[in-house]
C-alpha positions, -999 to +999 in steps of 0.1 A: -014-342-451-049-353-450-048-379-473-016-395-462-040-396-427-068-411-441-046-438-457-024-446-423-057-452-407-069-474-438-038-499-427-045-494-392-056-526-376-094-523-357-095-555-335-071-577-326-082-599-352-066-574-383-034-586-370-011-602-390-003-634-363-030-646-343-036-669-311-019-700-327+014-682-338+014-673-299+005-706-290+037-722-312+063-695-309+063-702-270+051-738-270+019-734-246-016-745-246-050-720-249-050-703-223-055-662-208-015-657-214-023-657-250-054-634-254-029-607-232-002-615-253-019-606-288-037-576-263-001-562-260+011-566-295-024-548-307-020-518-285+019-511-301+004-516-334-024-491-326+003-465-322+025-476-353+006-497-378+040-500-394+042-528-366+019-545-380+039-572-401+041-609-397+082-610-385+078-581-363+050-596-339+064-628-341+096-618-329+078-597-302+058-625-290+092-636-273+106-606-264+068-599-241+067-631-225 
């Protein structure tokens, strides 16, 4: 138990930045500029991967990205 603990909070992201998308994936999967929508965006998709970092995969948060906006 304890070590399959330790090792789901190895792959657990710690900023937003350990995501696997960033600001630019947000940026070109709804076609919009810089801007405070995005930072809330990737704020949303790092608080659902804080409670499942199975989340945390490249095709998942992209397809989220959508479903959020």
């Amino acid at each position: 138990q304890f070590k399959e603990r330790v090792q789901k909070l190895l792959k657990a992201p710690f900023t937003v930045k350990d995501l696997k998308i960033n600001g630019k994936d947000v940026m070109q999967v709804l076609d919009i500029q810089p801007s405070r929508q995005v930072g809330e965006i990737l704020d949303k998709l790092f608080a659902e991967v804080l409670k499942d970092s199975d989340k945390n995969n490249r095709e998942y948060l992209l397809r989220r990205i959508a479903e959020i906006n």
